[in-house]
Structure formats: structure tokens, C-alpha cells
C-alpha positions in Angstrom: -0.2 -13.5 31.1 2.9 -13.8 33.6 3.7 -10.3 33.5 7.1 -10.9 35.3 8.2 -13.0 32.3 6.6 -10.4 29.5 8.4 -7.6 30.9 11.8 -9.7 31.0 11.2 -10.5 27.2 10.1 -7.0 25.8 13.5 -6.2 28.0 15.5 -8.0 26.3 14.0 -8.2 22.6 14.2 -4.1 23.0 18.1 -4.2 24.0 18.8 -6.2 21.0 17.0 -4.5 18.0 17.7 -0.5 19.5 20.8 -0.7 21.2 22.1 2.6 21.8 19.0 4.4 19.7 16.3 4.0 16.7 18.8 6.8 14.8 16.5 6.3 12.2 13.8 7.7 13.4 15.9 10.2 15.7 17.6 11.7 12.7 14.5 11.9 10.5 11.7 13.1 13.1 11.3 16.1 15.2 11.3 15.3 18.8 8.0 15.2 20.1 6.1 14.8 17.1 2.7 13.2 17.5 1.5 10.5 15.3 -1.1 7.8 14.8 -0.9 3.9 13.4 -2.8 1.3 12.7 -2.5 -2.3 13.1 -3.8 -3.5 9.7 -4.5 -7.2 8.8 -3.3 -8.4 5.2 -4.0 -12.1 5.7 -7.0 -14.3 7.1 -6.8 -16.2 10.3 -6.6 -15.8 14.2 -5.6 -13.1 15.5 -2.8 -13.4 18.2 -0.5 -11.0 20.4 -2.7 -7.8 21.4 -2.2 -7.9 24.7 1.4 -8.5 24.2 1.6 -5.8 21.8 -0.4 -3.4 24.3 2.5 -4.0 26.7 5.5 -3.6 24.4 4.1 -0.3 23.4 3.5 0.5 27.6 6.9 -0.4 27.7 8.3 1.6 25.1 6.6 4.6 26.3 3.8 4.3 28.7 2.3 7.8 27.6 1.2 5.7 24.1 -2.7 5.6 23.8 -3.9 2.4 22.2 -7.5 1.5 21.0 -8.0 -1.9 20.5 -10.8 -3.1 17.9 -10.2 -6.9 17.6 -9.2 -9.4 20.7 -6.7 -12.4 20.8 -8.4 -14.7 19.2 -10.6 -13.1 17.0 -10.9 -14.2 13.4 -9.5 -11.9 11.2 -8.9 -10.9 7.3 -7.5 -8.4 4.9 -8.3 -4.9 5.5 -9.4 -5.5 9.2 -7.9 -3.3 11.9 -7.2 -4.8 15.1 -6.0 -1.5 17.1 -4.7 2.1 16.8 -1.7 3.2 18.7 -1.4 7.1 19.0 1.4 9.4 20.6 4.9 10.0 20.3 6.0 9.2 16.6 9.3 7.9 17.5 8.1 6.0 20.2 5.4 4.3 18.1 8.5 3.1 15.4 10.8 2.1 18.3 8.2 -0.5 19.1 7.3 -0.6 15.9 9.4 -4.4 14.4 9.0 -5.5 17.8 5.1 -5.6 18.0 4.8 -7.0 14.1 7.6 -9.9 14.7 5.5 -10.9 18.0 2.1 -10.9 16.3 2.8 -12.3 13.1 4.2 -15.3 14.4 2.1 -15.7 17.2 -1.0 -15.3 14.7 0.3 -17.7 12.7 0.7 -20.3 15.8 -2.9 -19.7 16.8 -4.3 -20.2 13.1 -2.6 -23.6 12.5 -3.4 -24.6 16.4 -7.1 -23.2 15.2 -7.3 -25.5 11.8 -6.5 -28.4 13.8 -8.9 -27.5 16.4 -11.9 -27.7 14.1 -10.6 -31.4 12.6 -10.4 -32.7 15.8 -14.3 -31.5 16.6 -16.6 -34.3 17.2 -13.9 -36.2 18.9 -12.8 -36.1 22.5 -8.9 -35.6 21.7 -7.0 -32.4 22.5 -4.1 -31.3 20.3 -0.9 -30.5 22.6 2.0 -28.6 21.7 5.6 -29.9 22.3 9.4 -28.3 23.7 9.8 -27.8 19.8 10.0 -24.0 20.5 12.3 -20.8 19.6 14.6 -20.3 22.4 13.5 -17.2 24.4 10.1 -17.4 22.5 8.5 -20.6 24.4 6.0 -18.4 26.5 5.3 -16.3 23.5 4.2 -19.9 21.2 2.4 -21.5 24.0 0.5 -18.7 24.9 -0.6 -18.7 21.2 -1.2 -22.2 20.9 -3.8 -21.7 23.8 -5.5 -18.6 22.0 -6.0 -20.7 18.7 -8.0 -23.5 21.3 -5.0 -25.8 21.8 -3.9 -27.2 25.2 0.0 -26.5 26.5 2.2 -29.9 27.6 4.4 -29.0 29.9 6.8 -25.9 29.5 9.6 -27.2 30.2 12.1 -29.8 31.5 11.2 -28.6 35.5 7.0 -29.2 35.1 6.9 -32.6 34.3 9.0 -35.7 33.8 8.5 -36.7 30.2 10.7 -40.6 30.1 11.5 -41.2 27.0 13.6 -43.5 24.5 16.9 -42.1 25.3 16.5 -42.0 29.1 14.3 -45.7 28.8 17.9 -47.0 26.9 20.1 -45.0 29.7 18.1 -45.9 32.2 18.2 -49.9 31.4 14.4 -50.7 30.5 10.8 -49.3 30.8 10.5 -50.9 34.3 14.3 -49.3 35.7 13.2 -46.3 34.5 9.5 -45.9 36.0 11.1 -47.2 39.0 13.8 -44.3 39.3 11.8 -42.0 38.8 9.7 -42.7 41.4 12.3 -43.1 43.7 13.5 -39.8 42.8 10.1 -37.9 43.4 9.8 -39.5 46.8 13.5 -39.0 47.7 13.1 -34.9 46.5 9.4 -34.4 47.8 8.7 -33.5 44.1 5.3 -34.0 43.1 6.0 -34.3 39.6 3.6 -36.1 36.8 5.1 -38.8 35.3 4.7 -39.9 31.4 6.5 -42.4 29.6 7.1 -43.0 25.8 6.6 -46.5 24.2 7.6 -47.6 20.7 5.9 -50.7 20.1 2.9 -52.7 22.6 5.8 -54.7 23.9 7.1 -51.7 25.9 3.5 -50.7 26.5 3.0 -54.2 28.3 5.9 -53.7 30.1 4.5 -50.4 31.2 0.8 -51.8 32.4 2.7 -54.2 34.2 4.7 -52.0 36.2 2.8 -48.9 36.9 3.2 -45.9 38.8 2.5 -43.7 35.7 0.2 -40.9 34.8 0.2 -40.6 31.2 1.4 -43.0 28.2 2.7 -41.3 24.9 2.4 -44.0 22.1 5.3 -42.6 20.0 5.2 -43.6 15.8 2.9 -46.0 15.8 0.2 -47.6 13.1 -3.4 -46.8 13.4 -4.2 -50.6 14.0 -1.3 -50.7 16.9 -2.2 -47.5 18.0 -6.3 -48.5 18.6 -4.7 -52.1 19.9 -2.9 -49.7 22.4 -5.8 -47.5 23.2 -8.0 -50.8 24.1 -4.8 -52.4 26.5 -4.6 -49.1 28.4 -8.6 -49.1 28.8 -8.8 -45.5 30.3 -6.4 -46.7 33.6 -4.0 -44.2 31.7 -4.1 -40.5 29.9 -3.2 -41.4 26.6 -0.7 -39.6 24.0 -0.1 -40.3 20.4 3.0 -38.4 18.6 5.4 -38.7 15.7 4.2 -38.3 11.7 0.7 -36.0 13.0 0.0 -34.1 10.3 -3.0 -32.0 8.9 -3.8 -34.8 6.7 -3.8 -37.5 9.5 -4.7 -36.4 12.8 -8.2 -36.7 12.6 -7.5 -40.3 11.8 -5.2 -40.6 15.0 -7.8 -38.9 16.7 -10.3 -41.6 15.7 -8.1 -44.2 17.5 -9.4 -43.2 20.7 -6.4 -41.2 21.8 -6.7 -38.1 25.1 -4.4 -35.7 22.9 -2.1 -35.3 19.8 0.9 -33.5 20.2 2.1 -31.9 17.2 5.8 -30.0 16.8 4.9 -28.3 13.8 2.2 -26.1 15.7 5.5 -24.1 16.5 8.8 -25.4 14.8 7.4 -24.9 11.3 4.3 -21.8 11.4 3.9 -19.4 8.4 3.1 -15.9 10.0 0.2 -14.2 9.5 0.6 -11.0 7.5 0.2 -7.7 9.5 1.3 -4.5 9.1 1.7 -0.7 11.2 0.5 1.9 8.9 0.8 5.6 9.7 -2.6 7.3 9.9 
């Protein structure tokens, strides 16, 4: 956990859902009143965002006593407690939304991640996640995806260089663009990864030929193509596949021989996990 970034997030997340005051709970609750919750689970899956939620509460109010019975990644169903908080009552519903929004959605990133995990077993592919993220929540959904066994692709546009269709058109071809790129690593002192998208094995040839690569996304491609492309490449490359990965699918992509399977919908299109804070 990058705590420099967490505390930046519960920060801001805070300023926007109290503002000037929970008047709520301000107007309806004694000061210092001293109270007890419960995280209670109402759903089955993987269990994501403790040690986040540990830290929002810290932040809210650091004299907040939390005992935590269940772990990130823990697999969890209805009626299962993951942790008590206990303290000051209006400190505890301060934090309250903040806490449920963050683990519910990261639970619900680390089940689906999860789900896939087990259809890829017996293979040797990975699934990756993608940029396909809430603004201001990236860390937050690739820190899931990692609890739920999933591997992160880069974070953002600074980490790696990712050359794909638009910048292959902008750029003037596969072998312009490899080229640049290169040239601009060497002329910055970056040391930069470099992977590059192909949409048919014509623009994978092109590739081979050229070089100066590190990883090959095969972008929308047939199973048939898509083996044809894993045998060209023969290991000299880390290989990609993307585009239509579904539940349904990806253990067949996986069976082409493919490193990893990136798949969007790990965090564009999750169902959160039902949790709740009960007063004990």
C-alpha cells in the first residue's frame, strides 16, 4: 500500500461527501457518545478493502479501535463479519459511506479477478487488468485486482509505452513507430518497456522483422490467428491477447498459448459485493 497516495485519496473522498460537517449525525447524537459496528457481509465472494478501510477510519479519527476478523482476500459469505470498529459514534458514521463505497467495489473487483483466476488454472496465462479505470479510483481497482490473484499492466501512461493503433496510424507504420520510440527512450534516458499492438499477422510480421520490442498485444483476433501468432513469436516475445475476453472465452484464449489476457471488464463493468455497517 503506497500510503502517500491512500492518505491523498481518503483526503479528498472525505472533503467531498462531509464538507463542512456530518449534521446528520451532529444534530442527532450527543457528542462523545461511544458506539460499536460491525462490518457484516450480505453476499459471497472475496473480500477486499480492510486495510483501506482500517486507514479511512485512522483518518477519520485515530482514537477508533478496530478488530479485524477476516483479511483482503479472504473468501467470504452472508452473515460473515470481517471487523468491528468501536469509539466515537459520530466518528464511526463520518467514515461510515466512505469505508462501504471502497469495499464494495473493491470486493467486487477482487471476486470477478478471482473467477477468472480459477479458469485460467492449469494454464500458464495471467489475467491483466487495463487503464479502463474510475478516475481517482485507479490505485484503489488495481490494488483489488491483485488481492483477487490478478497481475496489474501498467498504471498509467508514465510506466510503460503501450504503441497502439492510433499512435501505429499517427506514427506512419509499425516499423516508424517502434523506431521512434526507441529513439525517444535513448534520447530521454528513459528506460521504458516497450509493447506494441497488432491487428492482423501482417503487422505482427512487420513487428518480428523489426524488433526492439518487449511485449506483443495481439489485439481482436481468431483463435486460429491468434495460435498462428503465438507459434511466429515462438517465446522471442511476452505475449498479450485483448479485445472480446469474456468469462465464456478466456480459457479458450488462454489455451492459444498466450503470457496474459487483459480484460477491461475486471474494473469498467464490476457488480459490488454487498456489505454493510451495522450498529452493535
Amino acid at each position: 500500500m503506497d500510503k502517500e497516495i491512500i492518505h491523498q485519496f481518503i483526503v479528498n473522498a472525505l472533503s467531498e461527501d462531509v464538507g463542512d460537517g456530518d449534521h446528520t449525525s451532529l444534530s442527532t447524537i450527543e457528542a462523545g457518545t461511544q458506539g460499536k459496528a460491525k462490518l457484516l457481509v450480505k453476499d459471497t465472494g472475496i473480500l477486499a478493502g480492510v486495510e483501506l478501510a482500517a486507514e479511512i477510519f485512522h483518518e477519520v479519527d485515530p482514537n477508533l479501535k478496530i478488530n479485524i476478523f477476516l483479511s483482503d482476500g479472504a473468501e467470504v459469505k452472508p452473515k460473515d463479519i470481517a471487523f468491528e470498529v468501536e469509539g466515537d459514534a459520530q466518528s464511526i458514521l463520518k467514515a461510515e459511506r466512505l469505508v462501504l463505497n471502497c469495499m464494495q467495489r473493491m470486493s467486487g473487483i477482487a471476486t470477478n479477478t478471482n473467477q477468472i483466476v480459477h479458469l485460467l488454472q492449469g494454464t500458464n496465462t495471467k489475467v491483466l487488468d487495463t487503464r479502463k479505470t474510475t478516475p481517482g479510483l485507479r490505485y484503489l481497482e488495481k490494488w483489488a485486482v491483485r488481492i483477487g490473484g490478478g497481475v496489474n499492466h501498467r498504471f498509467g501512461l508514465y510506466d510503460m509505452i503501450l504503441i497502439k493503433d492510433n499512435h501505429v496510424d499517427y506514427s506512419g507504420g509499425i516499423r516508424q513507430a517502434i523506431e521512434n520510440a526507441n529513439r525517444y527512450l535513448a534520447d530521454t534516458g528513459r528506460k521504458l518497456a516497450i509493447e506494441i499492438e497488432v491487428r492482423n499477422l501482417d503487422e505482427l510480421e512487420q513487428v518480428l522483422q523489426t524488433g526492439n520490442i518487449n511485449r506483443i498485444l495481439i489485439d481482436n483476433f481468431n483463435f486460429d490467428d491468434l495460435r498462428q501468432a503465438v507459434s511466429m513469436i515462438q517465446g522471442r516475445y511476452i505475449t498479450e491477447a485483448s479485445g472480446g475476453i469474456t468469462i465464456d472465452n478466456i480459457r479458450d484464449y488462454a489455451d492459444c498459448g498466450v503470457d496474459y489476457v487483459s480484460v477491461g471488464a475486471l474494473t469498467h463493468s464490476v457488480k459490488s459485493l454487498d456489505l454493510s455497517l451495522k450498529a452493535v
